[in-house]
Chimera marker file (.cmm) of the C-alpha trace (Angstrom):
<marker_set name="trace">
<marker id="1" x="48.075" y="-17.235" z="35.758" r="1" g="1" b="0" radius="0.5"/>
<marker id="2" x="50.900" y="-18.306" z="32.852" r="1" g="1" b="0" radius="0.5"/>
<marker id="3" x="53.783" y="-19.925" z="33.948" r="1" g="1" b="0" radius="0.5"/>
<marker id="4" x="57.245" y="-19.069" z="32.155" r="1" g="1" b="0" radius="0.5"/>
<marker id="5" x="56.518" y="-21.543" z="29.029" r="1" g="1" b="0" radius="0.5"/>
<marker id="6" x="53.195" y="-19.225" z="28.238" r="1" g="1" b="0" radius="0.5"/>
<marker id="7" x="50.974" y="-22.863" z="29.636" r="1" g="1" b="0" radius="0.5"/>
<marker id="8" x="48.399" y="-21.894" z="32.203" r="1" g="1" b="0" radius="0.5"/>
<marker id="9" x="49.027" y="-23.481" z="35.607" r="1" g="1" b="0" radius="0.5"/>
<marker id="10" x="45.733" y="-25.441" z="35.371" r="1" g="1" b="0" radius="0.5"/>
<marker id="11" x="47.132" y="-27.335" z="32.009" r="1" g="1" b="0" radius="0.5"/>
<marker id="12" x="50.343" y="-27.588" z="32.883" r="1" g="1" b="0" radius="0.5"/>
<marker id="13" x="49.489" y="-31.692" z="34.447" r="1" g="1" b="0" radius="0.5"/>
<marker id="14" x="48.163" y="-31.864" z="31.157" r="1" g="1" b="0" radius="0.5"/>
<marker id="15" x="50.890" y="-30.689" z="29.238" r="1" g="1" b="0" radius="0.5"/>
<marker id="16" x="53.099" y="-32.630" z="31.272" r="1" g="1" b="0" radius="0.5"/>
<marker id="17" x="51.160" y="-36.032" z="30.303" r="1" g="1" b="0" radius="0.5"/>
<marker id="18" x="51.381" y="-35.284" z="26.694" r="1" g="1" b="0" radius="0.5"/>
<marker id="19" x="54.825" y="-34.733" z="26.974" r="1" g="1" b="0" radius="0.5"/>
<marker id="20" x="55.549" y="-38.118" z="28.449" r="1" g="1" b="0" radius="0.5"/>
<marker id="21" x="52.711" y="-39.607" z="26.101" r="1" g="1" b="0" radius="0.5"/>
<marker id="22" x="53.452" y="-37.742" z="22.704" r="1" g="1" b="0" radius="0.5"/>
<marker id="23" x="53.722" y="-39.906" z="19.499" r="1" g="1" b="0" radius="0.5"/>
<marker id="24" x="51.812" y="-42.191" z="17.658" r="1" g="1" b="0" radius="0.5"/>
<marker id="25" x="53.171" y="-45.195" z="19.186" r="1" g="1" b="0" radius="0.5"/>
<marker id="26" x="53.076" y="-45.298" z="23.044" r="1" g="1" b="0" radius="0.5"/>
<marker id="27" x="49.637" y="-45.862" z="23.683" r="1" g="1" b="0" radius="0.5"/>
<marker id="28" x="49.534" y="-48.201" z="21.157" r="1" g="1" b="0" radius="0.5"/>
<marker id="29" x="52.251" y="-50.199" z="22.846" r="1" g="1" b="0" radius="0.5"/>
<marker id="30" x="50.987" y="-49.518" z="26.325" r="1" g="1" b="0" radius="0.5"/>
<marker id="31" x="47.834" y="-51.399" z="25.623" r="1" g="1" b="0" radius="0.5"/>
<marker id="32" x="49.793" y="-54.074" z="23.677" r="1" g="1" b="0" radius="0.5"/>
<marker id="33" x="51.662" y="-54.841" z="27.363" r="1" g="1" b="0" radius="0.5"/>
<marker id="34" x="48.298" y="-54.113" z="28.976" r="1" g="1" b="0" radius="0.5"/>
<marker id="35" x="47.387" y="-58.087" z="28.302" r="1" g="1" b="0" radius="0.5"/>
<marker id="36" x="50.555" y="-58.949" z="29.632" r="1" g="1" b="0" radius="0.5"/>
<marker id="37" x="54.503" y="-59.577" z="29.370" r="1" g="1" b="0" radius="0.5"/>
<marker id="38" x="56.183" y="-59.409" z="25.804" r="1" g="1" b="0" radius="0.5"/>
<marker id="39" x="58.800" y="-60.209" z="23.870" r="1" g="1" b="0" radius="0.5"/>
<marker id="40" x="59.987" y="-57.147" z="21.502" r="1" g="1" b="0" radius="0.5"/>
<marker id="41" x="58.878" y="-59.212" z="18.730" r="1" g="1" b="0" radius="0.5"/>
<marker id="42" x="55.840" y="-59.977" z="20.328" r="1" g="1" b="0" radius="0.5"/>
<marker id="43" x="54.951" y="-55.779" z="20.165" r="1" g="1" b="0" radius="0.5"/>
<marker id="44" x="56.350" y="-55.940" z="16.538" r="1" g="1" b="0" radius="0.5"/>
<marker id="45" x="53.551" y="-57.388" z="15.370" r="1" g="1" b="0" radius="0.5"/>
<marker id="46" x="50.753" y="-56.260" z="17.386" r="1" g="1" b="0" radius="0.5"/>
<marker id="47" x="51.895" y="-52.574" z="16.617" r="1" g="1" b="0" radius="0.5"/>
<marker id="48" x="51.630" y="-52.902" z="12.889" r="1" g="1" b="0" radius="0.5"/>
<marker id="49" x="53.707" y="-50.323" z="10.733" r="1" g="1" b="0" radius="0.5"/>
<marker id="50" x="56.213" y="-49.800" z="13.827" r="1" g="1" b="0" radius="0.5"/>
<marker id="51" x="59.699" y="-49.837" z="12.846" r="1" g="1" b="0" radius="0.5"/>
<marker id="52" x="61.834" y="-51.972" z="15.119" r="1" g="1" b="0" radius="0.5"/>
<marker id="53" x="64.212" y="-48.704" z="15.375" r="1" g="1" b="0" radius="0.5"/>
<marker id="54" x="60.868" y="-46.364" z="16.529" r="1" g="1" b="0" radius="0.5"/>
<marker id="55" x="59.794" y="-49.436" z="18.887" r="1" g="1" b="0" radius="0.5"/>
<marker id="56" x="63.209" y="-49.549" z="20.330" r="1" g="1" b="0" radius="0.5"/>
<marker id="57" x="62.959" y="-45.619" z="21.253" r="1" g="1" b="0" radius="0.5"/>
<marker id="58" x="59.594" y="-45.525" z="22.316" r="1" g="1" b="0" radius="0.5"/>
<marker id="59" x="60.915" y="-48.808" z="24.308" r="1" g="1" b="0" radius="0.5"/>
<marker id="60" x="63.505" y="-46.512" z="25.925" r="1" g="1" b="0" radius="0.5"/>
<marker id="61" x="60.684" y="-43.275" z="26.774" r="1" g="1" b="0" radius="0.5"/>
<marker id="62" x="58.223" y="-45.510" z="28.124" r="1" g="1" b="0" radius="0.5"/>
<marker id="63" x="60.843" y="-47.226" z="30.695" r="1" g="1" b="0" radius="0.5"/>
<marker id="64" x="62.571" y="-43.740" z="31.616" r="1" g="1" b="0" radius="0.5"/>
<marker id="65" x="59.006" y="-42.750" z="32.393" r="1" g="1" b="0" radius="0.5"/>
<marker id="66" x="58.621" y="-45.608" z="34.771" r="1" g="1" b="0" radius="0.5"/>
<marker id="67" x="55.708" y="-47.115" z="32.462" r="1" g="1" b="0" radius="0.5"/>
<marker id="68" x="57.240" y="-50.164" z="31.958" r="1" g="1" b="0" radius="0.5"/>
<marker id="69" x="59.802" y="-52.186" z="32.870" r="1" g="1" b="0" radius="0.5"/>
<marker id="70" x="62.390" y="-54.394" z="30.858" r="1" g="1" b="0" radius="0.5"/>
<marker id="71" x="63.591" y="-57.449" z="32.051" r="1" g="1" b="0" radius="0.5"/>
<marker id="72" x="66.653" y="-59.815" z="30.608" r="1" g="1" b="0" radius="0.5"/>
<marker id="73" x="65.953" y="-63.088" z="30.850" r="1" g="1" b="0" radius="0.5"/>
<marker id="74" x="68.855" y="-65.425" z="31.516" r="1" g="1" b="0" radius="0.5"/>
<marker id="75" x="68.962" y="-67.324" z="28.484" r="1" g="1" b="0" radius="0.5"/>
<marker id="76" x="71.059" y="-68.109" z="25.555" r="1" g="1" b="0" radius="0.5"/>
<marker id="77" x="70.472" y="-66.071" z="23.390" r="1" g="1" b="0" radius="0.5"/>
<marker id="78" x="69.593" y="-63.363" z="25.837" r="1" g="1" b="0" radius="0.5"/>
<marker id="79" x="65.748" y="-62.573" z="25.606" r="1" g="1" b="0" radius="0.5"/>
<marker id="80" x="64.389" y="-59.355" z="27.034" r="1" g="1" b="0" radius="0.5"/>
<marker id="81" x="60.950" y="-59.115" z="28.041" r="1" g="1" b="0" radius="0.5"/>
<marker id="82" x="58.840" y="-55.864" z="28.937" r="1" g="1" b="0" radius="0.5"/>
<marker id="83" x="55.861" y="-55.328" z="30.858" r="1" g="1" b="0" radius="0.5"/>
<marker id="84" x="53.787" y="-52.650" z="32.147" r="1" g="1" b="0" radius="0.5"/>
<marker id="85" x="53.964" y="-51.018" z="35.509" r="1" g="1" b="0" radius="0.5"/>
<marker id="86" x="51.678" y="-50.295" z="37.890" r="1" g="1" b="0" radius="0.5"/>
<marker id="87" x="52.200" y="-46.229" z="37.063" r="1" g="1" b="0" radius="0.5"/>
<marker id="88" x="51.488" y="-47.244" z="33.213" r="1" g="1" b="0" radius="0.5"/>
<marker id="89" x="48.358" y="-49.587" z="34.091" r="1" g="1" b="0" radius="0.5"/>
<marker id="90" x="47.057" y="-46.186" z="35.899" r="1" g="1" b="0" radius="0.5"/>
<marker id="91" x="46.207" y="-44.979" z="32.202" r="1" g="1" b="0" radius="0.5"/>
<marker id="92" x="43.697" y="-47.851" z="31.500" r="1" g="1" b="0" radius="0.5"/>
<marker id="93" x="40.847" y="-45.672" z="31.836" r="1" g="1" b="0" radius="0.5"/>
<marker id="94" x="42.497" y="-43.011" z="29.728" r="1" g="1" b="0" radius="0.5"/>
<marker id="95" x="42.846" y="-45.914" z="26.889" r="1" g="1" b="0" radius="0.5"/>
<marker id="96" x="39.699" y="-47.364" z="27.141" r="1" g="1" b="0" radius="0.5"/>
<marker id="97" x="38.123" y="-43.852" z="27.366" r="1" g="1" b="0" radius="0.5"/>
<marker id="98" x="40.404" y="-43.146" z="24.000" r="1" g="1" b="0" radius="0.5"/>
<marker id="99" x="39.014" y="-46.668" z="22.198" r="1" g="1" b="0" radius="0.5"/>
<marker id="100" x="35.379" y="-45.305" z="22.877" r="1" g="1" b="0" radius="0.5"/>
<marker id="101" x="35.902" y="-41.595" z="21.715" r="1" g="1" b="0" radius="0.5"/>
<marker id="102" x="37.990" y="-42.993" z="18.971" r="1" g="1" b="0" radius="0.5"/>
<marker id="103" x="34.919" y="-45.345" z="17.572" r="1" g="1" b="0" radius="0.5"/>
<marker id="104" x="32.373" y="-42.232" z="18.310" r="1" g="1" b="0" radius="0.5"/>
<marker id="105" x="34.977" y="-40.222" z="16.156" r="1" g="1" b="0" radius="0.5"/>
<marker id="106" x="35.044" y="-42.643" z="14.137" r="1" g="1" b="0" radius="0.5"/>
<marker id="107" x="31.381" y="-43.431" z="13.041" r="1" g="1" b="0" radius="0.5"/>
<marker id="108" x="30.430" y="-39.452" z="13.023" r="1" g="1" b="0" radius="0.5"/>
<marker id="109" x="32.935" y="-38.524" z="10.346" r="1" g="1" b="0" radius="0.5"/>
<marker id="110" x="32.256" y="-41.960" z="8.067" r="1" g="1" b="0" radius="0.5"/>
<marker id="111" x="28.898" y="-41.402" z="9.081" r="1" g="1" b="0" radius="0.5"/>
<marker id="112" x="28.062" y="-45.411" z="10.198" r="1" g="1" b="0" radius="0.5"/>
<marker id="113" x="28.263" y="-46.795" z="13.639" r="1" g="1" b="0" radius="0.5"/>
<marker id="114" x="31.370" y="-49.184" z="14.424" r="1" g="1" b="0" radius="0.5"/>
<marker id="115" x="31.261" y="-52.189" z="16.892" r="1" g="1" b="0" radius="0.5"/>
<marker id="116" x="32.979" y="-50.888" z="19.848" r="1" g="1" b="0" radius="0.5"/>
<marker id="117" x="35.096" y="-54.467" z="20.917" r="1" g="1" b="0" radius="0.5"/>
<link id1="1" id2="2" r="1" g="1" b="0" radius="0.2"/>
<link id1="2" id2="3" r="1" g="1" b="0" radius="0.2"/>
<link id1="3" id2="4" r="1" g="1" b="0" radius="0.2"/>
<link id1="4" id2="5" r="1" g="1" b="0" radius="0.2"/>
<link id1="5" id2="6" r="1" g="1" b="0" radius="0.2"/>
<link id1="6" id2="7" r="1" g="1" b="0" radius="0.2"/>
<link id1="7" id2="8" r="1" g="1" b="0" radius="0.2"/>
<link id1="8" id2="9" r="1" g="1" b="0" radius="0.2"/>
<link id1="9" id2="10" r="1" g="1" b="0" radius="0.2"/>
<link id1="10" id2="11" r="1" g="1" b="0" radius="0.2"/>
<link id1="11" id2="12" r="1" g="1" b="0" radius="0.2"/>
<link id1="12" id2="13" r="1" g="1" b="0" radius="0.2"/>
<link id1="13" id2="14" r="1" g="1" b="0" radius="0.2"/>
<link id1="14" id2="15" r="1" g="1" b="0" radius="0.2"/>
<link id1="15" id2="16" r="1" g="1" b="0" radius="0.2"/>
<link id1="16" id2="17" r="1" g="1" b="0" radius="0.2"/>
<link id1="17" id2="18" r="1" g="1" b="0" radius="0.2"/>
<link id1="18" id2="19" r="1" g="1" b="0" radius="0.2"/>
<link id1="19" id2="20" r="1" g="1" b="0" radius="0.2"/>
<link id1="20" id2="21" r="1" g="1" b="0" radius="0.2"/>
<link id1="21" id2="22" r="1" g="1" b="0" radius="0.2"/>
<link id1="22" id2="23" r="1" g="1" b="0" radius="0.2"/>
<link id1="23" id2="24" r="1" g="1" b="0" radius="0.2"/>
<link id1="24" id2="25" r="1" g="1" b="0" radius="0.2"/>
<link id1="25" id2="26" r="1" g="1" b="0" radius="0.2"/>
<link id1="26" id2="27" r="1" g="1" b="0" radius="0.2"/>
<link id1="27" id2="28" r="1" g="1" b="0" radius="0.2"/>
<link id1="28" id2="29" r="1" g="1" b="0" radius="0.2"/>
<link id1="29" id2="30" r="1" g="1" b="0" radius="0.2"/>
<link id1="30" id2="31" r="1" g="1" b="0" radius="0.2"/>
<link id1="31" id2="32" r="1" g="1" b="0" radius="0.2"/>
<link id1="32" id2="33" r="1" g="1" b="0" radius="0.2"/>
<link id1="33" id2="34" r="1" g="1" b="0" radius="0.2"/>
<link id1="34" id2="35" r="1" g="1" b="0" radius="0.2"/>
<link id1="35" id2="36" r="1" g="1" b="0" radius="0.2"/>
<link id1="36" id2="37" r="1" g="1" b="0" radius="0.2"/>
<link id1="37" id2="38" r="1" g="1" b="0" radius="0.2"/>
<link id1="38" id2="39" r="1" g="1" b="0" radius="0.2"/>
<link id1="39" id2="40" r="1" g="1" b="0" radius="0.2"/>
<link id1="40" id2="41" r="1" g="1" b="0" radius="0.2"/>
<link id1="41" id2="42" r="1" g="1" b="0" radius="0.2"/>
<link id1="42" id2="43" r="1" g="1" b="0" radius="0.2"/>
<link id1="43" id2="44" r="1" g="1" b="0" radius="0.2"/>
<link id1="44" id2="45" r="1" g="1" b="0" radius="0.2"/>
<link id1="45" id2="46" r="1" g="1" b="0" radius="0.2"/>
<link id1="46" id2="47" r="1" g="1" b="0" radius="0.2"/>
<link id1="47" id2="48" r="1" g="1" b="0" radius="0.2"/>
<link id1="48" id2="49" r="1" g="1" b="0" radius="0.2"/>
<link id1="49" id2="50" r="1" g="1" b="0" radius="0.2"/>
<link id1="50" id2="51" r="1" g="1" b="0" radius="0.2"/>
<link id1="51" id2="52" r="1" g="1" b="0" radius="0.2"/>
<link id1="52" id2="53" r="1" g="1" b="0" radius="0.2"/>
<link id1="53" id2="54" r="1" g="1" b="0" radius="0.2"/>
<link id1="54" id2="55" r="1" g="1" b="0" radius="0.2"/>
<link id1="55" id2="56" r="1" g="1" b="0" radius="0.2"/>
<link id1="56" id2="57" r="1" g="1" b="0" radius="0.2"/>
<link id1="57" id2="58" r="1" g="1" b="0" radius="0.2"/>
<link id1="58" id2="59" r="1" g="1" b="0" radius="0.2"/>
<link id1="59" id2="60" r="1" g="1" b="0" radius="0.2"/>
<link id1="60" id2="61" r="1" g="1" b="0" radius="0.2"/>
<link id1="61" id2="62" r="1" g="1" b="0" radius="0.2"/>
<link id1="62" id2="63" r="1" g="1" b="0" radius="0.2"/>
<link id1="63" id2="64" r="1" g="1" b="0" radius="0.2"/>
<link id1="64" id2="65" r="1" g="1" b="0" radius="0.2"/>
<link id1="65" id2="66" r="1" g="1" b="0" radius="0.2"/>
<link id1="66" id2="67" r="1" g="1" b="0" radius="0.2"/>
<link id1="67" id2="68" r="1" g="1" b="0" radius="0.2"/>
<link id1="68" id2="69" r="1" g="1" b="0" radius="0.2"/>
<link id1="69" id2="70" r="1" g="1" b="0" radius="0.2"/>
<link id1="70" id2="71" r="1" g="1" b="0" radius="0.2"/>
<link id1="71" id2="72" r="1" g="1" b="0" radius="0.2"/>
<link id1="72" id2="73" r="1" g="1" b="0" radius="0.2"/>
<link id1="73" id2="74" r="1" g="1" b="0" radius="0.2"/>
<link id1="74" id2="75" r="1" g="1" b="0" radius="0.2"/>
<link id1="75" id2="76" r="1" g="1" b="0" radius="0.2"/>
<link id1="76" id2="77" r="1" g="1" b="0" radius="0.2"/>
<link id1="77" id2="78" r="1" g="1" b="0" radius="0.2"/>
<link id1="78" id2="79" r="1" g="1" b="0" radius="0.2"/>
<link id1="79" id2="80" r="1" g="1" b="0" radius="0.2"/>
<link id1="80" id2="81" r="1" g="1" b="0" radius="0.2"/>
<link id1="81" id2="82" r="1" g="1" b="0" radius="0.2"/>
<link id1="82" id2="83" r="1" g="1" b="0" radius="0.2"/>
<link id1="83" id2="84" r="1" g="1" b="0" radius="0.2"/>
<link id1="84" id2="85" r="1" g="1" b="0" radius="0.2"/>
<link id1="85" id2="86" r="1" g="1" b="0" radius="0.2"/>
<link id1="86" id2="87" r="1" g="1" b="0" radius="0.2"/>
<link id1="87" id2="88" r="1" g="1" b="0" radius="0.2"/>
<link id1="88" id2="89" r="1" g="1" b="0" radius="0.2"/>
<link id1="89" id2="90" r="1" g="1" b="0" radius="0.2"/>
<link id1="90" id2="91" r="1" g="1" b="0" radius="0.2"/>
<link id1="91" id2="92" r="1" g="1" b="0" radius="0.2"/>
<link id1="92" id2="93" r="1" g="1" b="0" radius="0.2"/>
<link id1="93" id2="94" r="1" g="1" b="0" radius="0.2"/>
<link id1="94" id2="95" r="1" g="1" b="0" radius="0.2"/>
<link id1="95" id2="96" r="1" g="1" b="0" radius="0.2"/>
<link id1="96" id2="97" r="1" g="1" b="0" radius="0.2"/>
<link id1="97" id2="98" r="1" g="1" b="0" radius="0.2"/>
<link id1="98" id2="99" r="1" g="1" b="0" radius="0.2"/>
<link id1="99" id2="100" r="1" g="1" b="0" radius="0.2"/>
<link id1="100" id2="101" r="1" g="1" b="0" radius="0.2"/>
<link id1="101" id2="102" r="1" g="1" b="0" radius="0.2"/>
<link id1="102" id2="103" r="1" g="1" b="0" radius="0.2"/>
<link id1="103" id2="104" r="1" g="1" b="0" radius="0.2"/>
<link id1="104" id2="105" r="1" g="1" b="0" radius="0.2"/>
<link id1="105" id2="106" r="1" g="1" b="0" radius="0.2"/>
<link id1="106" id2="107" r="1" g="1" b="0" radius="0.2"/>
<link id1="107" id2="108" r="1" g="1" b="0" radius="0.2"/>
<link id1="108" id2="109" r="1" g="1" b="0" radius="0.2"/>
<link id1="109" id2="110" r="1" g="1" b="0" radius="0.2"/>
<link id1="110" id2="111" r="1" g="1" b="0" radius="0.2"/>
<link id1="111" id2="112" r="1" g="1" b="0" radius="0.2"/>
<link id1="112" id2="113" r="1" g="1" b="0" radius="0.2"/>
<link id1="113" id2="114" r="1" g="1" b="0" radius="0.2"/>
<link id1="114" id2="115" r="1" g="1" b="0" radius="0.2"/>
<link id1="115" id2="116" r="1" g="1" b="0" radius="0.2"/>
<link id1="116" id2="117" r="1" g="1" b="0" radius="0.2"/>
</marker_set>
């Protein structure tokens, strides 16, 4: 059975987590948090070739999808620090299931294994 956007119902959970996940960058910067609390300029740098406008939106997306949460610190100059929730931690095994498909992927189309780390 279709439902009205053409999506079967059994994929529609599916589509609904790609919605909320879509993008280059969100995985990438939930598993940045996964190690702990950051500093925006903290997941500057450990999501190499993010813009700090893109990391700003995908910022935004990730909190109004309750996967993480920013916090202002009271200091001078204010600092705001993000972290991952409980709800975003739930998609560990996703993105360790993701790093090993990703090095399978990886090593069948260059055709050498890769160190899974």
């Amino acid at each position: 059975m279709l439902t009205k956007g053409g999506c079967p119902k059994s994929a529609l959970s599916i589509k609904d987590a790609l919605e909320v996940l879509e993008g280059r960058w969100k995985l990438l910067i939930l598993f940045a948090l996964s190690s702990g609390k950051k500093r925006f300029g903290q997941l500057a740098r450990e999501v190499p070739g993010i813009t700090d406008k893109t990391l700003s939106k995908e910022l935004k997306n990730l909190e109004a999808n309750k996967l993480i949460t920013r916090r202002v610190l009271d200091t001078f100059p204010p600092t705001v620090e993000y972290a991952i929730t409980e709800h975003g931690m739930s998609l560990e095994k996703v993105m360790e299931e993701l790093h090993f498909w990703g090095l399978a992927h990886r090593s069948l189309i260059i055709g050498t294994p890769v160190n899974a780390e």
